[in-house]
ZAMARGU-4260 file (C-alpha; in steps of 0.2 Angstrom, whole numbers, plus 5000, padded with zeros to 4 digits):
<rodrens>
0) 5000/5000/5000 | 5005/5017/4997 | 5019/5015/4982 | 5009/5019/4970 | 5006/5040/4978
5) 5015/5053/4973 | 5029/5059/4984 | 5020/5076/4982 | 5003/5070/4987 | 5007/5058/5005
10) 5025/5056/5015 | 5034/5039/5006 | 5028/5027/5020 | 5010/5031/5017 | 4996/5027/5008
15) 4978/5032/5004 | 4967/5025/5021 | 4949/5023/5025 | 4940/5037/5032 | 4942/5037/5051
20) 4932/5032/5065 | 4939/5044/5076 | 4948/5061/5068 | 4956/5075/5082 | 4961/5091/5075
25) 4974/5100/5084 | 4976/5118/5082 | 4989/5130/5087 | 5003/5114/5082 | 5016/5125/5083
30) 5015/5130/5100 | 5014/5110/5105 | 5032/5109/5095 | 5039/5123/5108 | 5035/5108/5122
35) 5049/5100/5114 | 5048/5081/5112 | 5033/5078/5123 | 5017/5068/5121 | 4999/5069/5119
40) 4986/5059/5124 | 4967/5062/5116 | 4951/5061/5125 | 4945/5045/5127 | 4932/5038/5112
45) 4922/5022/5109 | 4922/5010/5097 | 4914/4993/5096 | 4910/4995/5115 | 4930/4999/5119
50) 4937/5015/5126 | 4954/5020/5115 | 4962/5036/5114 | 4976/5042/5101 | 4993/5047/5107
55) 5004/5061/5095 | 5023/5062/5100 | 5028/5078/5087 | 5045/5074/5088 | 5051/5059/5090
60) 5064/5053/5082 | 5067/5037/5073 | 5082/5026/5068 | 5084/5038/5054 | 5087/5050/5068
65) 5076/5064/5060 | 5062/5072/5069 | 5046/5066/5064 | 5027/5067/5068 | 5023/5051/5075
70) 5006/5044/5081 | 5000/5029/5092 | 4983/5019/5096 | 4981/5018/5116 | 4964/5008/5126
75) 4961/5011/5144 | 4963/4998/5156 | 4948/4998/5162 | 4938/4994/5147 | 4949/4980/5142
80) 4938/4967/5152 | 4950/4953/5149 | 4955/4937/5161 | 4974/4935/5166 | 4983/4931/5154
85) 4973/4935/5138 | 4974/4946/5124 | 4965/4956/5112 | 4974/4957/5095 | 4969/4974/5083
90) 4972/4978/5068 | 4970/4999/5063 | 4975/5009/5054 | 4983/5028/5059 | 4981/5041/5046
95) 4985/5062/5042 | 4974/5071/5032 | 4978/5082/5019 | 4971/5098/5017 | 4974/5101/4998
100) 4967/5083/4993 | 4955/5081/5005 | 4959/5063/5009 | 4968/5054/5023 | 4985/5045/5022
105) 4987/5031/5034 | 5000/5017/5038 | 4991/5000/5042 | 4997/4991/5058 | 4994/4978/5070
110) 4995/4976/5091 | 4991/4965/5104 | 4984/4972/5118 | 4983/4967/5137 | 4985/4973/5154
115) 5002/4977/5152 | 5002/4985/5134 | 4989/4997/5132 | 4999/5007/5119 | 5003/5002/5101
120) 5021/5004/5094 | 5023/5023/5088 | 5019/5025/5069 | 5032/5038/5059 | 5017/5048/5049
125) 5028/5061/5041 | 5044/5069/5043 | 5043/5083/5052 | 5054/5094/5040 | 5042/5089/5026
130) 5027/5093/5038 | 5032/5111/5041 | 5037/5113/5021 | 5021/5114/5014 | 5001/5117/5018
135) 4997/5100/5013 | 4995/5095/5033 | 4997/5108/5042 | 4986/5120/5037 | 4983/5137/5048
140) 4993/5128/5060 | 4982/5113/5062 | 4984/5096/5058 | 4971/5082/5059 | 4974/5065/5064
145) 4962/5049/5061 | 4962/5031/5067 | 4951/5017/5059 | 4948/5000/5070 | 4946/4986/5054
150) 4948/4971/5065 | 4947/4965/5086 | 4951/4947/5090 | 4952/4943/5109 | 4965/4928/5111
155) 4968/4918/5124 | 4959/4906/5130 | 4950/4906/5112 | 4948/4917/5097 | 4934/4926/5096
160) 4932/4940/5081 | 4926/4954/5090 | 4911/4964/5077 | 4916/4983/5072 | 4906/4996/5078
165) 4909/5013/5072 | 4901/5030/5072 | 4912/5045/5068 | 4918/5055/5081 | 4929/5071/5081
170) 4939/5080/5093 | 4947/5097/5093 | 4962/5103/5104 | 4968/5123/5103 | 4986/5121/5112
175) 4992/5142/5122 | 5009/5148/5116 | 5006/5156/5135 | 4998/5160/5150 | 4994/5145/5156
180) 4983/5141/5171 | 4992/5134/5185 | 4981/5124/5201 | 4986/5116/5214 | 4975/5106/5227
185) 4980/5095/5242 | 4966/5084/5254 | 4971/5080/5270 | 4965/5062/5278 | 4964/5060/5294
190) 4954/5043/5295 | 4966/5033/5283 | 4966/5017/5291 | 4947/5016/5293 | 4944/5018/5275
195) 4941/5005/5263 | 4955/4994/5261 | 4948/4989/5242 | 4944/5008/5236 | 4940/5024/5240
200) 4934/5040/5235 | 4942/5058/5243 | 4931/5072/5245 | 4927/5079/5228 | 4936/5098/5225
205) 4932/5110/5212 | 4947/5119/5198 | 4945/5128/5185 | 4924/5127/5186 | 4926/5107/5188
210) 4924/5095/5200 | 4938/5084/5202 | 4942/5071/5214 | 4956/5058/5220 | 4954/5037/5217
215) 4962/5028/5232 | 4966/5013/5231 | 4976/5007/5249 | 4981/4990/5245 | 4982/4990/5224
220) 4971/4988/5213 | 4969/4975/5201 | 4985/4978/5191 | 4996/4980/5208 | 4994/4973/5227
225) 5013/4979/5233 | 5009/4996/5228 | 4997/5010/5233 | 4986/5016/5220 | 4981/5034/5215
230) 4970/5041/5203 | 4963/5061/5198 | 4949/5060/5190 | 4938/5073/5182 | 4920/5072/5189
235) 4907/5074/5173 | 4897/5062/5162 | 4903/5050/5151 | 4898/5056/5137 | 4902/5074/5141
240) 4904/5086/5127 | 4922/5086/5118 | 4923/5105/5120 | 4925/5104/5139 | 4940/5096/5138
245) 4956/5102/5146 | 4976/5098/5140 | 4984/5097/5156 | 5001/5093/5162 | 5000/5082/5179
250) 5009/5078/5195 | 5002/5067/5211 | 5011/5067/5226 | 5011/5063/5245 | 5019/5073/5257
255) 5030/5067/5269 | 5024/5072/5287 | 5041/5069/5297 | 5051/5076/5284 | 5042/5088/5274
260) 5045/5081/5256 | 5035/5074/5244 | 5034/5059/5235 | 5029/5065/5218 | 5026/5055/5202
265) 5024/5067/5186 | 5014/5061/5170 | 5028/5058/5156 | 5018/5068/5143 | 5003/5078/5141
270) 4983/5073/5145 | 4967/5077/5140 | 4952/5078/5151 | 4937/5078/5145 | 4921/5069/5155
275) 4921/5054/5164 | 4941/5051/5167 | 4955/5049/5176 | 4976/5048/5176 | 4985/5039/5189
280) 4997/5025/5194 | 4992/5007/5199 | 5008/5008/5207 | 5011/5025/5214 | 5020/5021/5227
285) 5025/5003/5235 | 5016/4999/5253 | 5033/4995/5262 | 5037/5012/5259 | 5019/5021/5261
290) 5017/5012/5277 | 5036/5012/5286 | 5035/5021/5301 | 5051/5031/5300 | 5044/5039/5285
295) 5031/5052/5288 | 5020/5045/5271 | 5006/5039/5287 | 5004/5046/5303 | 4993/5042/5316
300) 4982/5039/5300 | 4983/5054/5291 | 4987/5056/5274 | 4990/5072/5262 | 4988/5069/5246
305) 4991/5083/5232 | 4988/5087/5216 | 4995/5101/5203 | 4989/5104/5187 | 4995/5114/5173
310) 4981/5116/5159 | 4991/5121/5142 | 4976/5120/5131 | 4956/5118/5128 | 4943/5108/5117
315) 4936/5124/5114 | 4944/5141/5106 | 4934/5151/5118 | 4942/5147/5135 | 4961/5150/5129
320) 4967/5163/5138 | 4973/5179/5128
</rodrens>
């Protein structure tokens, strides 16, 4: 596929592709390229009953060792539904749309997917030289991504071909050259130790005009049980409006009672928010270490938890700042 288009028309590695099932347009891509090499996780979007999301890394660079645009299909844990030890093997396709033929050009590929991998290998889309040379995609600073699911087969302990189901959906992202909005919030609990041991829920906090709470889970959850669990999460509807979404950079930390440090884990790259969801780590931080008395993680069955949020960018033009 693909050696039949004309260099002028698609980068070499790609080829004409279906129309998507899911296409996010994100504008202002320049001042995403001034973040460096960083990545970008979509919203979350459903097909055939799954939760995916698309990841975009705008300067990664391959064995070539030129930067390039690249792109990767991700699905969230919690809607894989599978038992230990299977897998659910997909085949899709990620594409670029060109503005001045009106079509997408995509790369086919294939991943397995379980517990453990929930992202696909990142796909070279274009060079990013031959991105920023021409209007073909980008096109008043916005690009537009696209991923069509062609194929589910859960393996393991039998294969069963899973049935497409797709209805278009589109998301947009306008990414702030400046001015960002920084919020921090910390929760103090004093009852720790009479909580839940399985799960349990913080008191629910408003930023930015949203509710937002932490996910606690003492003892692991189902992808860890030597680590404590933590989770933000954004407190709206599943199936909230795309144009509520938030781009934010994200850091989770404990502080350290006797000592007056934090343990801190920081989100590698960059998350949207939109609706029902939530970012976090199964294994935030092991129990032996939580729950050591020398350290001030626990005391006498309080626990501060904190979060900080930087919010870089919107699902909707209106809320960036000047």
């Amino acid at each position: 596929m693909g050696n039949s288009i004309a260099a002028s028309s698609a980068p070499a590695l790609l080829g004409d592709a279906h129309n998507p099932c899911f296409k996010w347009k994100v504008h202002n891509f320049s001042n995403l390229l001034q973040r460096g090499d960083v990545s970008v996780n979509s919203a979350p979007f459903f097909c055939s009953g799954y939760k995916w999301f698309l990841q975009l890394t705008p300067l990664t660079k391959p064995y070539s060792g030129k930067p390039c645009v690249a792109l990767s299909l991700g699905i969230t844990r919690g809607s894989l539904g599978l038992e230990p030890g299977s897998v659910m093997a997909v085949v899709f396709e990620l594409s670029i749309y060109n503005h001045s033929d009106h079509v997408h050009w995509g790369s086919k590929a294939t991943f397995n997917f379980d517990d453990e991998h929930i992202n696909s290998k990142k796909e070279c889309l274009i060079p990013l030289k031959e991105l920023l040379a021409s209007t073909d995609f980008l096109a008043d600073d916005c690009c537009v991504f696209g991923v069509d699911i062609l194929k589910i087969d859960a393996l393991f302990p039998e294969k069963e071909e899973i049935a497409i189901q797709k209805a278009a959906k589109i998301q947009s992202l306008f990414i702030q050259k400046d001015n960002f909005i920084k919020l921090t919030c910390s929760v103090t609990i004093n009852n720790f130790l009479k909580m839940s041991m399985v799960k349990f829920v913080c008191s629910r906090f408003e930023l930015d005009g949203q509710n937002w709470y932490f996910g606690v889970y003492p003892q692991g959850n189902q992808y860890s049980n030597s680590c404590l669990s933590l989770y933000l999460h954004l407190d709206g509807p599943e199936e909230l409006p795309h144009k509520y979404g938030k781009l934010v950079e994200l850091t989770l930390s404990i502080l350290d009672q006797k000592h007056g440090e934090h343990f801190i884990r920081k989100c590698p790259g960059l998350v949207v928010f939109a609706g029902k969801s939530h970012w976090g780590w199964s294994d935030f931080i092991p129990l032996k270490t939580f729950m050591n008395p020398e350290r001030g993680y626990l005391v006498e069955s309080c626990c501060i938890i904190k979060a900080e949020i930087t919010i870089f960018g919107s699902s909707d033009a209106c809320r960036l700042m000047a």
